[in-house]
C-alpha positions, -999 to 999 in steps of 0.1 A, spaced: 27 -13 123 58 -19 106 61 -22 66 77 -50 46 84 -28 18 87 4 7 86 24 -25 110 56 -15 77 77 -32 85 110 -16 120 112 -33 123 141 -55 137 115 -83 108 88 -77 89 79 -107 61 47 -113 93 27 -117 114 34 -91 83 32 -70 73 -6 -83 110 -15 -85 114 -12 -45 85 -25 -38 89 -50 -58 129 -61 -39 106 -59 -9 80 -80 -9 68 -112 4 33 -135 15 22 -115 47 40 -83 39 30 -47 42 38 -25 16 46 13 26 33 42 3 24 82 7 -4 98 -5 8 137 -2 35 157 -3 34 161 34 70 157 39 79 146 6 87 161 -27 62 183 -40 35 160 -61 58 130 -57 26 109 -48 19 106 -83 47 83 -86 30 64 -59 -4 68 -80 12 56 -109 32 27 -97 -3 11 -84 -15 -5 -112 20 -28 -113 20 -33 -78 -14 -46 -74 -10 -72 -110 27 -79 -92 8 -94 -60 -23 -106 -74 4 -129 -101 20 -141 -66 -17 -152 -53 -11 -122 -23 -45 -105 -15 -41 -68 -13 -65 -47 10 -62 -22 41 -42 -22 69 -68 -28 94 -77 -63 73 -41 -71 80 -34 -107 89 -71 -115 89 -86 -145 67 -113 -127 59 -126 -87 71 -141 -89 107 -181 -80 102 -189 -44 106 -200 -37 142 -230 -15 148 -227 17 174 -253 19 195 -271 45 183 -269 31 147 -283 4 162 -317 22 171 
């Protein structure tokens, strides 16, 4: 999958802002917005930026009418219905 936007949150200099603000440039209806969760790879604790820069993201694209949820509901007018594996089925 490729991303739409992207907040540049494993920069050592990322901060909320920074993170919102390039988002923010990015994004559109249909987009997918790019974001870390660890420091895997990135500055050490620079997910909090990405933490922090949530809350503006998410009032940003609900203002615009854009529904926000997971990847795998992606593109889908409404989240397919769980399926059952067979032995949950039992």
């Amino acid at each position: 999958m490729l991303w739409t936007a992207w907040g540049r949150d494993w920069t050592r200099t990322a901060t909320p802002d920074s993170v919102f603000r390039a988002v923010r440039h990015g994004l559109g209806g249909g987009g997918t917005i790019l974001l870390h969760d660890s420091d895997h790879a990135a500055a050490p604790r620079s997910w909090e930026s990405t933490i922090g820069a949530l809350p503006a993201i998410l009032v940003h694209c609900r203002a615009r009418g854009f529904t926000v949820g997971p990847l795998r509901e992606h593109g889908l007018a409404s989240a397919p219905p769980a399926v059952a594996t067979e032995a949950e089925a039992r």
